[in-house]
N, C-alpha and C positions, 0 to 999 in steps of 0.2 A: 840742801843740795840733793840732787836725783842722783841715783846710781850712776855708773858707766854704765853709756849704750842705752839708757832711757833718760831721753831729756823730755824737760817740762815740754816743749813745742810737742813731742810726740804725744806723751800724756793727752795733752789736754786735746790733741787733734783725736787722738782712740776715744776720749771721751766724749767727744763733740759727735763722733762714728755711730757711739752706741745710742747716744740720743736720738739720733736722727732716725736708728734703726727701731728704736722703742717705740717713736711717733707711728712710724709707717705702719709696725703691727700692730698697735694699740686702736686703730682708726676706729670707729663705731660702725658696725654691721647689722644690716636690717635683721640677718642670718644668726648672729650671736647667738647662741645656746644661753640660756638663763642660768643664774647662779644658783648653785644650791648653798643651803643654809650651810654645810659644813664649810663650802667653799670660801662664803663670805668671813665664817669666825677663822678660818686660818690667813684670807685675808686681812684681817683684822688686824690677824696675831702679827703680820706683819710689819703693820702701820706702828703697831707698840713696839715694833724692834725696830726701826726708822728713826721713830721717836726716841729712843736711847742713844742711836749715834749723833744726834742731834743734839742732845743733851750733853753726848761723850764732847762733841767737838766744842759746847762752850765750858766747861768744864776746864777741860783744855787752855781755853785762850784765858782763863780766870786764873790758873796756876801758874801760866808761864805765859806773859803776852810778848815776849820775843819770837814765840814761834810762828814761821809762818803759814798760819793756817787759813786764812780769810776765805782762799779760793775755794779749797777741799769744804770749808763748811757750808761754801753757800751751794755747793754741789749735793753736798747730803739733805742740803734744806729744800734745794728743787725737787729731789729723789722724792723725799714724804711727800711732798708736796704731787706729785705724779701717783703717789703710792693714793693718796686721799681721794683721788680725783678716780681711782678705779676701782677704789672700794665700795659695795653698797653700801646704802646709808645704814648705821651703827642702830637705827632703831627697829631695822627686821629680823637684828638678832639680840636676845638678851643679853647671853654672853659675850656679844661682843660690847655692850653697854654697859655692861655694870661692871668691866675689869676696867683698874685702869690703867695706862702704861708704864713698864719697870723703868726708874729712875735710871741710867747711866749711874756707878756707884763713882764716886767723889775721884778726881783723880790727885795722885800720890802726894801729898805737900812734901816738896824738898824732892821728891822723886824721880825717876825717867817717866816725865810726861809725854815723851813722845812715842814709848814705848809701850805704855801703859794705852792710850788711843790706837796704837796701827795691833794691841790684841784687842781692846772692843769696836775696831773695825771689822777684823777678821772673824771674830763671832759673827758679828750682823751676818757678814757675807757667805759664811758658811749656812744661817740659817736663813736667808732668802734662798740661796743654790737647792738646800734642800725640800723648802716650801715650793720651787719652782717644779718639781716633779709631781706635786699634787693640787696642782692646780689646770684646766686648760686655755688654750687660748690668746689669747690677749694679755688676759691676767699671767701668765706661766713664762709670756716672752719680759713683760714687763721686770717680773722678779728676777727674772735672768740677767737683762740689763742691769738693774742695779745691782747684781751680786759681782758683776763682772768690773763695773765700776768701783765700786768697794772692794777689789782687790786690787786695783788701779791706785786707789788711795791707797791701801797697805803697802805694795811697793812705793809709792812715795814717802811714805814714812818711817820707810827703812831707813 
């Protein structure tokens, strides 16, 4: 159940907001400024923290499948999924090839699983928000978006 005063229709209508909003800034630019190598491994670093909420949220549905998560994960799964699609490719950086991305750690057997996922949401979200200062562009609106998203999730999971 959502909080008072944030219901699902809202949710998922801010979510659908910021999509629409990430599209429009994301578009491709003859103009686009090139990537720099730092820009792409912290891109990267990204994608491997994308890939841990993704991990978080099956995790999640493996310890407790009464919770309802379907929506929120397939939302994280479009996120990476957007996050891949503006990353350069993993082989013009080594570093970002030869790491590979940190597992989601197991979530609680017997635990607050729901509480255990809305703190490794709010990680992710904290470190997209602050990846987003050091990136520009496209890339920097992008991370924004999903960090704003992912605290959309975290209030949902309250």
């Amino acid at each position: 159940p959502a909080p008072a005063g944030f219901s699902r229709r809202a949710f998922l209508a801010t979510s659908a907001g910021l999509a629409l909003l990430a599209t429009g800034c994301t578009a491709d630019s003859a103009e686009a400024p090139a990537v720099s190598t730092e820009e792409a491994d912290r891109l990267a670093g990204q994608v491997a923290v994308q890939e841990a909420v993704v991990a978080a949220y099956a995790a999640a549905t493996t310890a407790d499948p009464a919770l309802p998560l379907s929506d929120l994960a397939a939302q994280a799964t479009e996120q990476l999924d957007r996050l891949r699609a503006a990353a350069p490719s993993s082989t013009s950086s080594p570093a970002a090839s030869s790491s590979a991305p940190p597992a989601a750690p197991a979530a609680p057997p017997g635990g607050d699983v729901r509480t255990w996922l809305r703190e490794q949401v709010a990680t992710a979200a904290s470190a997209h928000a602050a990846a987003c200062a050091r990136q520009t562009g496209a890339r920097a609106a992008l991370l924004g978006s999903i960090a704003a998203g992912l605290r959309g999730h975290e209030a949902a999971l309250a």
